[in-house]
C-alpha positions as CSV (number, residue, x, y, z in Angstrom):
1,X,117.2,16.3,158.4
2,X,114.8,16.3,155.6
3,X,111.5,17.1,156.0
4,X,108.5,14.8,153.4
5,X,105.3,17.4,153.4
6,X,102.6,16.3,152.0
7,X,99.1,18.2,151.5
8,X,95.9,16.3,151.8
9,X,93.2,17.8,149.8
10,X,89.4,17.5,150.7
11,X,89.8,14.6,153.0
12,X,88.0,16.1,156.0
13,X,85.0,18.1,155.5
14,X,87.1,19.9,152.4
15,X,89.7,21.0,154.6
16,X,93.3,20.8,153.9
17,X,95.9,19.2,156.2
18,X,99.0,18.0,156.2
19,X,101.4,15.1,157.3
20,X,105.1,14.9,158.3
21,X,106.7,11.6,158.6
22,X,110.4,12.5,160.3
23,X,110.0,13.3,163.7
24,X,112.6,15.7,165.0
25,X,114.0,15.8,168.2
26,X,112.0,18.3,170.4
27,X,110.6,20.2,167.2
28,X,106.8,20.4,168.0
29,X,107.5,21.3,172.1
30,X,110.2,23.9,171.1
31,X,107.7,26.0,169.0
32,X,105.1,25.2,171.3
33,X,107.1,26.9,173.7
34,X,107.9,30.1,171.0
35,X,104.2,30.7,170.9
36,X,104.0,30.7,174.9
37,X,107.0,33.1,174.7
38,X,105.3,35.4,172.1
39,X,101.9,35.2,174.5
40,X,103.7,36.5,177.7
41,X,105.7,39.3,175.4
42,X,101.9,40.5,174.8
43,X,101.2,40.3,178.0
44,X,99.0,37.2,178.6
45,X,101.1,35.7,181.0
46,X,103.3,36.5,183.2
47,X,107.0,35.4,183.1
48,X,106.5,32.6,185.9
49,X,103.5,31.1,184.3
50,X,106.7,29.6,181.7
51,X,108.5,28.1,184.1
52,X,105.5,26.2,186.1
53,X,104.4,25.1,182.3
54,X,108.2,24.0,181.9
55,X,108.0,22.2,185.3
56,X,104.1,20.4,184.5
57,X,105.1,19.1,180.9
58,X,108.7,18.0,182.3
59,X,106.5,15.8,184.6
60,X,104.4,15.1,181.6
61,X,107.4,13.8,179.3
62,X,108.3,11.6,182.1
63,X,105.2,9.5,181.8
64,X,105.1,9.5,178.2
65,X,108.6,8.7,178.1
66,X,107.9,5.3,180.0
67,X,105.1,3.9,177.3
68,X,103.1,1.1,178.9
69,X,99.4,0.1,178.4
70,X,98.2,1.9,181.4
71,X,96.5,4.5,182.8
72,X,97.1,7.9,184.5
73,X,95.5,11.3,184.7
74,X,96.6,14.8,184.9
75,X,94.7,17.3,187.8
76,X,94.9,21.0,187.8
77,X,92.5,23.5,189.4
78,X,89.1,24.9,187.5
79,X,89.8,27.4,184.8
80,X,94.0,27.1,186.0
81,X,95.4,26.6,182.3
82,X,95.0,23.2,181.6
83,X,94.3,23.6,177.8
84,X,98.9,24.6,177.1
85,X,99.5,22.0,179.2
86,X,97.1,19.0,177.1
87,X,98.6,20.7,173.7
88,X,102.0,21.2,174.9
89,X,101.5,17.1,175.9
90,X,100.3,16.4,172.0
91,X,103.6,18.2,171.5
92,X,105.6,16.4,173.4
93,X,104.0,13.0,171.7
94,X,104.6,14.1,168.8
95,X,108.3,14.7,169.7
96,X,108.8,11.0,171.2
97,X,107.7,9.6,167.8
98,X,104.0,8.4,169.0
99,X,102.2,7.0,166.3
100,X,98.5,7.6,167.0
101,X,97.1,10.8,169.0
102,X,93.5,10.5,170.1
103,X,92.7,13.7,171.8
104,X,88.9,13.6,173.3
105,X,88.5,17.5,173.1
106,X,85.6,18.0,175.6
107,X,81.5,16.6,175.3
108,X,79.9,19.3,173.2
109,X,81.1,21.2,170.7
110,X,81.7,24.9,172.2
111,X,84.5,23.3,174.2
112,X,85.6,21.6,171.1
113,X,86.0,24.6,168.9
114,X,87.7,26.3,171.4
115,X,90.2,23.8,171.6
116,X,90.3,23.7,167.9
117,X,91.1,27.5,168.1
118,X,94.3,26.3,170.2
119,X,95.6,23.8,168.3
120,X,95.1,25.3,165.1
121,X,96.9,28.1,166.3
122,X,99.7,26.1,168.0
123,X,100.2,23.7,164.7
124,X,99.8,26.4,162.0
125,X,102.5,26.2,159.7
126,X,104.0,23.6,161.7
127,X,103.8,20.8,159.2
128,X,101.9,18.0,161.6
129,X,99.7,16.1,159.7
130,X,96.5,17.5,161.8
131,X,93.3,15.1,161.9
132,X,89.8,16.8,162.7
133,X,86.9,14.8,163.2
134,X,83.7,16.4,163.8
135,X,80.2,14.1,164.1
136,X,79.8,14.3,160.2
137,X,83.2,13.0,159.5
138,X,84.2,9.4,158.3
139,X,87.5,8.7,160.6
140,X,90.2,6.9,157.9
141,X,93.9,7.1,159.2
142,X,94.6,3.2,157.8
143,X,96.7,4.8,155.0
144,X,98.4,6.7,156.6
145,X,99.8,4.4,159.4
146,X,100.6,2.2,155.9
147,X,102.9,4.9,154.8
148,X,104.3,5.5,158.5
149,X,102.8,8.5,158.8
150,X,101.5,9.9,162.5
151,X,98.4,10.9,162.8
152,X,96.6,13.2,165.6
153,X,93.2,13.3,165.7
154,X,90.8,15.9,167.9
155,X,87.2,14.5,168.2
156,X,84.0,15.3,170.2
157,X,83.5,13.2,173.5
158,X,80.2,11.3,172.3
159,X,79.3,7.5,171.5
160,X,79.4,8.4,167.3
161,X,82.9,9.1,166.9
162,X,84.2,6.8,169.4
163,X,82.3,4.1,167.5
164,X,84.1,5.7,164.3
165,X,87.9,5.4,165.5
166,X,87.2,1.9,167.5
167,X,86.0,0.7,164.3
168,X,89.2,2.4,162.3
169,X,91.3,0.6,164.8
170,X,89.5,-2.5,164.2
171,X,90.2,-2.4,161.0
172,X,94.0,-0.9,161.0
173,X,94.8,-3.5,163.7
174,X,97.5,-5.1,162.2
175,X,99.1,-1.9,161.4
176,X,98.9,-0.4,164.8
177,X,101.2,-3.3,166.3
178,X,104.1,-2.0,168.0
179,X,102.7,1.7,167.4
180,X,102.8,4.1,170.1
181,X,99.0,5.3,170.6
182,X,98.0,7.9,173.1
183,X,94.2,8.8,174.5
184,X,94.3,12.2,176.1
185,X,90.6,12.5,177.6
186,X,90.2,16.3,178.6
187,X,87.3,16.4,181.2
188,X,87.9,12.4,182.2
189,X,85.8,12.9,185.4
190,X,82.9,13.9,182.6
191,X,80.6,11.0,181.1
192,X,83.8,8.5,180.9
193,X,83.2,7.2,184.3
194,X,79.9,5.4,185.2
195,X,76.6,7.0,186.9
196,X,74.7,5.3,189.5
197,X,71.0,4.4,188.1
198,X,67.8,2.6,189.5
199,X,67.4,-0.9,188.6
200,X,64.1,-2.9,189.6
201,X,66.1,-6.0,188.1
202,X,69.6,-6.5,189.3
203,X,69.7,-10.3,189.1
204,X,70.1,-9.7,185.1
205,X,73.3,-7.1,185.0
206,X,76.3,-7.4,183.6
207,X,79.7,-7.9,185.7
208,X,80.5,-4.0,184.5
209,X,77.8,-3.2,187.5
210,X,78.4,-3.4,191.1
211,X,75.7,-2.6,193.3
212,X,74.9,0.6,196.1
213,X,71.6,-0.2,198.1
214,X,68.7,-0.6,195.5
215,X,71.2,1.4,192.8
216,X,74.1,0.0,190.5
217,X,76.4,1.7,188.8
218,X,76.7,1.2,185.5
219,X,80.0,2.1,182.9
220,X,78.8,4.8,180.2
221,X,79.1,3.6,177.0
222,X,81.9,6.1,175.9
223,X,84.0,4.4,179.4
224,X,83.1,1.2,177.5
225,X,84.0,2.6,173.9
226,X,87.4,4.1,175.4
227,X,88.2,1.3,177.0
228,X,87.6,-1.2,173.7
229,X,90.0,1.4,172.2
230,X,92.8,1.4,174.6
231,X,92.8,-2.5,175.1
232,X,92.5,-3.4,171.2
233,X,95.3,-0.9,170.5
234,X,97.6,-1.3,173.6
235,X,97.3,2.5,173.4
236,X,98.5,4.7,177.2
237,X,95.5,6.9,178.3
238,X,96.3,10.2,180.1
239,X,92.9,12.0,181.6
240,X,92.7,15.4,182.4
241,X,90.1,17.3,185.2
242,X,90.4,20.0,187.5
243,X,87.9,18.1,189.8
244,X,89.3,13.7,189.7
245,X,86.9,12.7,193.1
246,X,84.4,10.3,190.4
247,X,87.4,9.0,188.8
248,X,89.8,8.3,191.6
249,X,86.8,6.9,193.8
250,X,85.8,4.5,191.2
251,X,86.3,0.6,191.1
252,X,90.0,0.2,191.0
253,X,90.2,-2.5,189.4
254,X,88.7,-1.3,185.9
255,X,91.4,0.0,183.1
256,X,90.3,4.2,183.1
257,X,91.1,3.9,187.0
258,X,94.3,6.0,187.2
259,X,97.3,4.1,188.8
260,X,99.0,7.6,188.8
261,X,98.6,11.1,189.2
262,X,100.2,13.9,188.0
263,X,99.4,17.8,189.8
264,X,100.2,20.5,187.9
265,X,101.6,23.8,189.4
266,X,99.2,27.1,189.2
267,X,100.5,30.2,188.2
268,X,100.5,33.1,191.5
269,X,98.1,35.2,188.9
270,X,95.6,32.0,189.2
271,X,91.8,33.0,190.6
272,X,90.5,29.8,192.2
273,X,88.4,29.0,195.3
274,X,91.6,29.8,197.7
275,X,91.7,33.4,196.1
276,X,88.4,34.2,196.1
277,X,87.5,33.0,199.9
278,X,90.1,35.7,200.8
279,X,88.4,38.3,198.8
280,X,84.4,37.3,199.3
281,X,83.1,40.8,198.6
282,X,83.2,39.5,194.9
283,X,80.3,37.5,196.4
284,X,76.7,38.4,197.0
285,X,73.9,36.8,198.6
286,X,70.4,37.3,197.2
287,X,67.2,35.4,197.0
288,X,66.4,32.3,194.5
289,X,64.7,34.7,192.0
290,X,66.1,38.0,192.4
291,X,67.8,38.5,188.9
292,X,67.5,42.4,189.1
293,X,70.3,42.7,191.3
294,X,72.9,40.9,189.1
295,X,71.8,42.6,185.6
296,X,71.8,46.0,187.7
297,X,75.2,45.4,188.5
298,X,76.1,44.2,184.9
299,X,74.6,47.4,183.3
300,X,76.2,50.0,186.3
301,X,79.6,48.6,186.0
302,X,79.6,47.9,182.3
303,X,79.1,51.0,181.9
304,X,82.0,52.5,184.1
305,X,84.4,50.0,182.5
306,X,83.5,51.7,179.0
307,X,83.6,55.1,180.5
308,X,87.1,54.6,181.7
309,X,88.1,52.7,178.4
310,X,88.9,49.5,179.8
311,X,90.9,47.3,177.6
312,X,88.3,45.4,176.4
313,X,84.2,46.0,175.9
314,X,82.6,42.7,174.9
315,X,81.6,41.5,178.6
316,X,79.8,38.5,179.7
317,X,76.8,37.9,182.5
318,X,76.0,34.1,183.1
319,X,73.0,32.6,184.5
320,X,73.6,29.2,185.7
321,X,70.0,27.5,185.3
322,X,68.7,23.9,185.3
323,X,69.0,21.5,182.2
324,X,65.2,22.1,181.0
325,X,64.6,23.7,178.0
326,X,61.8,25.6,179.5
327,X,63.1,27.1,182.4
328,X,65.9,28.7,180.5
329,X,62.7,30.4,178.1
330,X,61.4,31.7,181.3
331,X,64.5,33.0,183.1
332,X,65.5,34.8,179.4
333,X,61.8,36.3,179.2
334,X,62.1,37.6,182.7
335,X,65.5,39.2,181.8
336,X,64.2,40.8,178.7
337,X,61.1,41.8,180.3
338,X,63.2,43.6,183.1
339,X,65.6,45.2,181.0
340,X,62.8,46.8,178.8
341,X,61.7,47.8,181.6
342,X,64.5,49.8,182.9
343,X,64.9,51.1,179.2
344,X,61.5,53.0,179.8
345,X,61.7,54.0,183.1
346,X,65.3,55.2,182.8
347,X,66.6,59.2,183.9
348,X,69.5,60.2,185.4
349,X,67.9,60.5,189.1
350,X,66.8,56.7,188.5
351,X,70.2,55.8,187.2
352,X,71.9,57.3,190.0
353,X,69.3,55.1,192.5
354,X,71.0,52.2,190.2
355,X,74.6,53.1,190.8
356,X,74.0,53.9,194.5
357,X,72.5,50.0,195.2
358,X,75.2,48.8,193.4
359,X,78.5,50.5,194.6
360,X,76.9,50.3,198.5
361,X,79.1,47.8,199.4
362,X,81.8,48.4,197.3
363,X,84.7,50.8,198.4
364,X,86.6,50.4,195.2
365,X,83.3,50.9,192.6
366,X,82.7,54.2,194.6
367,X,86.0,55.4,194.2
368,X,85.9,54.9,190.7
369,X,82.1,56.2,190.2
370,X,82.9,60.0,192.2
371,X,84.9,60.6,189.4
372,X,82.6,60.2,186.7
373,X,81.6,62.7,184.6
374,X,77.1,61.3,185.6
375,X,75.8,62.4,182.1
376,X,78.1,60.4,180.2
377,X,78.2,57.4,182.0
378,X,74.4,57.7,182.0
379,X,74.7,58.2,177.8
380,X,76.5,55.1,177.9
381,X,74.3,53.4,180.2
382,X,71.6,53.6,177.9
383,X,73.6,52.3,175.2
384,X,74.7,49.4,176.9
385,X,70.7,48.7,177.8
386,X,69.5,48.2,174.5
387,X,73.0,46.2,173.6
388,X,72.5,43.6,176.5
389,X,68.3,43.7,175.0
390,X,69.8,42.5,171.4
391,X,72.0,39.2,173.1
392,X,70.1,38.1,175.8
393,X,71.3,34.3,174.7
394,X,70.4,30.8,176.1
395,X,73.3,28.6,175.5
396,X,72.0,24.7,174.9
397,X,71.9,21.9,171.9
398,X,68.9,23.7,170.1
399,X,70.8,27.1,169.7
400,X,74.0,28.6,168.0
401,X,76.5,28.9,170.9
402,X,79.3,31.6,170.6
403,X,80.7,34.8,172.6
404,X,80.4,37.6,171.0
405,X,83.4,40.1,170.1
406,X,81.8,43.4,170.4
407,X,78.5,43.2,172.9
408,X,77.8,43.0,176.4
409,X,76.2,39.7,176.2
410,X,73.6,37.5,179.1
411,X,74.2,33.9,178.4
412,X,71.5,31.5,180.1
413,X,72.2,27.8,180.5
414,X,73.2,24.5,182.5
415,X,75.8,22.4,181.1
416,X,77.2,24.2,178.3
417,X,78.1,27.1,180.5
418,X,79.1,25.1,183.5
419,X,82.1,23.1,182.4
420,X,85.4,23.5,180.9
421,X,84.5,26.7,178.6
422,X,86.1,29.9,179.3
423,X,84.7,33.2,179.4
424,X,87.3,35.9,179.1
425,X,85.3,38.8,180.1
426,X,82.9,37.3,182.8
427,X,81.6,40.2,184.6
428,X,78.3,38.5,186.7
429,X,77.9,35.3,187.3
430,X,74.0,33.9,189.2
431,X,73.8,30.5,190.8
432,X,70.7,30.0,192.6
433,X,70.3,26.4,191.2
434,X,70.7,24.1,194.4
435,X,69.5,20.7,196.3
436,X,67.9,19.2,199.3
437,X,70.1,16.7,199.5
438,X,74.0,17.4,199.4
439,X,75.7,19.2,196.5
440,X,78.1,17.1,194.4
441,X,81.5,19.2,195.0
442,X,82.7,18.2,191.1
443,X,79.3,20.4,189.6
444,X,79.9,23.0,192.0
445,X,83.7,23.6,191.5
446,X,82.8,23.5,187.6
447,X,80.4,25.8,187.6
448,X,82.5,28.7,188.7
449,X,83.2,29.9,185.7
450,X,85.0,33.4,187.4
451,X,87.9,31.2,188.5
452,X,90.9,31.7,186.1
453,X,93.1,34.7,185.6
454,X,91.1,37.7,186.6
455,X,94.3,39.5,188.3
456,X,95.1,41.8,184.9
457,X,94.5,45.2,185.6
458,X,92.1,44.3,188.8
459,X,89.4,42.8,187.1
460,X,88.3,41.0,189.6
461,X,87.8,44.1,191.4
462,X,84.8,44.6,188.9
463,X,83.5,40.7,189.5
464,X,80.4,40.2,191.2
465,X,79.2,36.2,191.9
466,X,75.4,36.3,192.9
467,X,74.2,33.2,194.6
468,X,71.9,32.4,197.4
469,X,72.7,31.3,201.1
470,X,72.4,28.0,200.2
471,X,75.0,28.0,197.0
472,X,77.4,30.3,199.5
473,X,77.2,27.5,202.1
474,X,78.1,24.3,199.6
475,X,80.9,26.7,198.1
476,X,82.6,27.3,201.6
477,X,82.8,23.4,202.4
478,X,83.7,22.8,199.0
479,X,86.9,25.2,199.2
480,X,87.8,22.9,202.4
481,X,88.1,20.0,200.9
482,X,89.3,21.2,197.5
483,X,92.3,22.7,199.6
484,X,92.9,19.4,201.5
485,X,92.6,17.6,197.7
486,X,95.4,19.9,196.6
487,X,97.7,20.5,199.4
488,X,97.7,17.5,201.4
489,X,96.0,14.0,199.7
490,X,98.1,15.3,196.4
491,X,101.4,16.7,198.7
492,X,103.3,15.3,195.8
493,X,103.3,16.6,192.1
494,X,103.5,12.5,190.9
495,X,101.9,10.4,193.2
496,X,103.0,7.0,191.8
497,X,100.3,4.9,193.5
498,X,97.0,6.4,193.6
499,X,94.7,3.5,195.7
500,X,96.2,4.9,199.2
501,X,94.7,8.1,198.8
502,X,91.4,6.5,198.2
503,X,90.2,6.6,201.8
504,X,91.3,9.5,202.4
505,X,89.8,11.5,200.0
506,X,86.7,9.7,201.5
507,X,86.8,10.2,204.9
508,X,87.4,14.1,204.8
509,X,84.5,14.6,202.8
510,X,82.0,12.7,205.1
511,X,82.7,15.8,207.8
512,X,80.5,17.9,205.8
513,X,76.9,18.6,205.8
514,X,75.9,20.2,202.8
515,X,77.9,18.7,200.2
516,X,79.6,15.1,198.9
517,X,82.3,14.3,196.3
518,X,80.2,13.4,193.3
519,X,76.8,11.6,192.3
520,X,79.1,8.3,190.8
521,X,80.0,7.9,194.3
């Protein structure tokens, strides 16, 4: 079969991109697949992870197979490998001839080049005609679907670009009839569903709103701007979140509430809450503002993992902080402050205080540390001090947000660092940020950023989580009913009618005391 390649120049921010308009049968999924293959022969997956992506995108093809204007989404644990199994979806779209691919790649814009990354790597030289739309871009795929050519488009989660592709569909409506259009929505349970807000005036609000004692809850304008899309295009939409309790308890009877779910299987090498309940030395308990502890730790075994020439040297230490832009200046001057501090005061004799209130509780640190050769791990000590005073970094809207190849690296922040982002290396994580009243379990679950595939070459063993009582006490009752979510409301891999586990889901979580499902409910 002839192939029609055509190159596009300059019509996205000057990049170049390209179109094919013959689909062929299984092309896109099939290399998808090769780069998968090529990732586990280098070792950065194991040979079962294939398989249990075989088995999630089989069950994948199965609803995209059956195109209907409706709803579903896709659930898979925090940090499991959701990201092959949205693009090996696209893939698979792409492969049953869909016209139009929306693919909502996260709500800011770290989450969104990292996505990027993916695709670009999955799609190069594949010939798809690739779409990107950042916040500066004018959306235009009307020619295109003139010439019957299929578009896929990867766009920032925010009201501006949704307002720029509902108005493209608008325009291309005629076009788009009997097209096959696709939403994917990564992060669905994230600013798509509505939040509850005070309203001294409910006599005045619209039927979108339902009311919860003096509160009504009220659709976000991207769940209004997604849901214009869907029902002006007849489009499917397919969400994606490791945490579905906001979507799944909301009003059933609105378009976004998923009539199905689909689980996806986790690899044995997967990190989540489960694995790390069993092996809770990884956590530590300290007080609300005792930072030292945690960049102690960083710096001791930083260091070690150098001296033993670890496979990689560019780790990270997060600090998960409240939202305010001035709390997250104070928390990165009292870092800085401390770790000039140590800089000065800094000798062997103190270092090995250091290492000793570090390793205390650690059998397998102390192994490692009695047979070090002191002076050099102390040389490199001091090297790794002034490298973690040069990216002390607070991750938020106002600052250039990237890991860094080559530098130990303390990243202070809220959202940015608490949802969907991975950090490959994450050495320390702090959470001391916590409520009176009960945690939402969706935040909590997302801010564990050290769930994921820590298992290569132990380095978990190396992980320390620092958190106060509090956080440690929401994160056991979470891991009960993230286990009940998981292994007995969702017994099934496709559970075709989703309202009976409503109440369910419900009632298990009113047991607890120090946490709830999420603050839409």
């Amino acid at each position: 079969m002839t192939k029609k390649i055509k190159e596009i120049q300059g019509f996205i921010d000057n990049k170049t991109i390209y179109n094919l308009d013959v689909g062929l049968n299984n092309y896109f999924i099939n290399n998808f697949y090769n780069k998968i293959i090529e990732d586990i022969n280098n070792n950065k997956y194991d040979r079962k992870y294939f398989s249990q992506l075989q088995n999630n995108l089989n069950r994948i093809n199965v609803e995209l197979k059956d195109y209907k204007h409706e709803s579903a989404i896709i659930v898979g644990e925090v940090q499991s490998g959701k990201t092959n199994n949205i693009i090996g979806a696209v893939c698979q779209a792409m492969d049953l001839n869909y016209d139009l691919i929306i693919l909502l790649g996260g709500t800011n814009n770290n989450l969104l080049e990292q996505f990027k990354a993916r695709m670009y790597n999955t799609f190069e030289n594949r010939k798809s005609y690739f779409k990107l739309e950042t916040s500066h871009s004018e959306i235009e795929f009307s020619n295109h679907m003139k010439n019957n050519e299929r578009v896929i488009i990867l766009s920032l989660k925010e009201d501006d670009n949704l307002e720029k592709i509902y108005r493209e569909i608008e325009f291309s409506e005629d076009l788009l009839k009997n097209k096959k259009i696709l939403l994917i929505d990564d992060e669905c349970d994230y600013a798509t569903v509505g939040k509850y807000k005070k309203s001294p005036n409910i006599n005045n609000e619209s039927n979108h709103k339902y009311f919860k004692r003096n509160y009504i809850l009220k659709w976000t304008k991207i769940y209004e701007l997604i849901n214009n899309i869907l029902i002006k295009s007849s489009g499917k939409y397919l969400g994606i979140t490791a945490t579905p309790y906001a979507n799944i308890i909301a009003k059933h009877n609105n378009f976004l509430w998923p009539r199905k779910i689909l689980k996806l299987e986790s690899s044995e090498n997967y990190t989540g809450i489960d694995f790390f309940k069993k092996n809770s030395y990884c956590y530590k308990i300290i007080e609300k503002k005792d930072i030292q502890s945690a960049v102690k730790y960083f710096l001791v075994v930083s260091s070690i993992l150098k001296y033993i020439k670890y496979k990689f040297n560019n780790f990270q230490m997060l600090i998960n902080c409240d939202s305010k832009n001035s709390g997250q200046e104070s928390i990165k001057s009292s870092v800085t402050n401390l770790i000039n501090h140590l800089n000065k005061i800094m000798n062997i004799k103190i270092f090995k205080t250091i290492i000793d209130e570090v390793i205390e509780d650690g059998a397998f640190l102390k192994t490692l540390v009695i047979n070090c050769n002191i002076q050099e791990l102390y040389d490199i000590a001091k090297k790794n001090l002034a490298d973690m005073f040069e990216n002390i970094d607070i991750w938020n809207q106002n600052y250039e947000n990237k890991i860094k190849e080559s530098n130990l690296q303390i990243i202070i922040g809220s959202t940015l660092i608490s949802r969907g982002y991975t950090f490959p290396n994450l050495l320390v994580e702090v959470i001391t940020l916590s409520r009176q009243q009960k945690q939402p379990i969706d935040t909590l679950l997302q801010r564990a950023r050290w769930f994921g595939y820590r298992k290569d070459n132990n380095f978990y063993k190396f992980m320390k989580i620092f958190m106060t009582q509090q956080v440690y006490k929401n994160y056991e009752e979470a891991y009960f009913v993230n286990y009940n979510l998981y292994n007995n409301i969702l017994s099934e891999y496709v559970i075709e009618n989703s309202i009976n586990i409503i109440e369910k889901i419900k009632d298990y979580a009113k047991t607890y005391k120090t946490i709830k499902l999420t603050d839409k409910e």
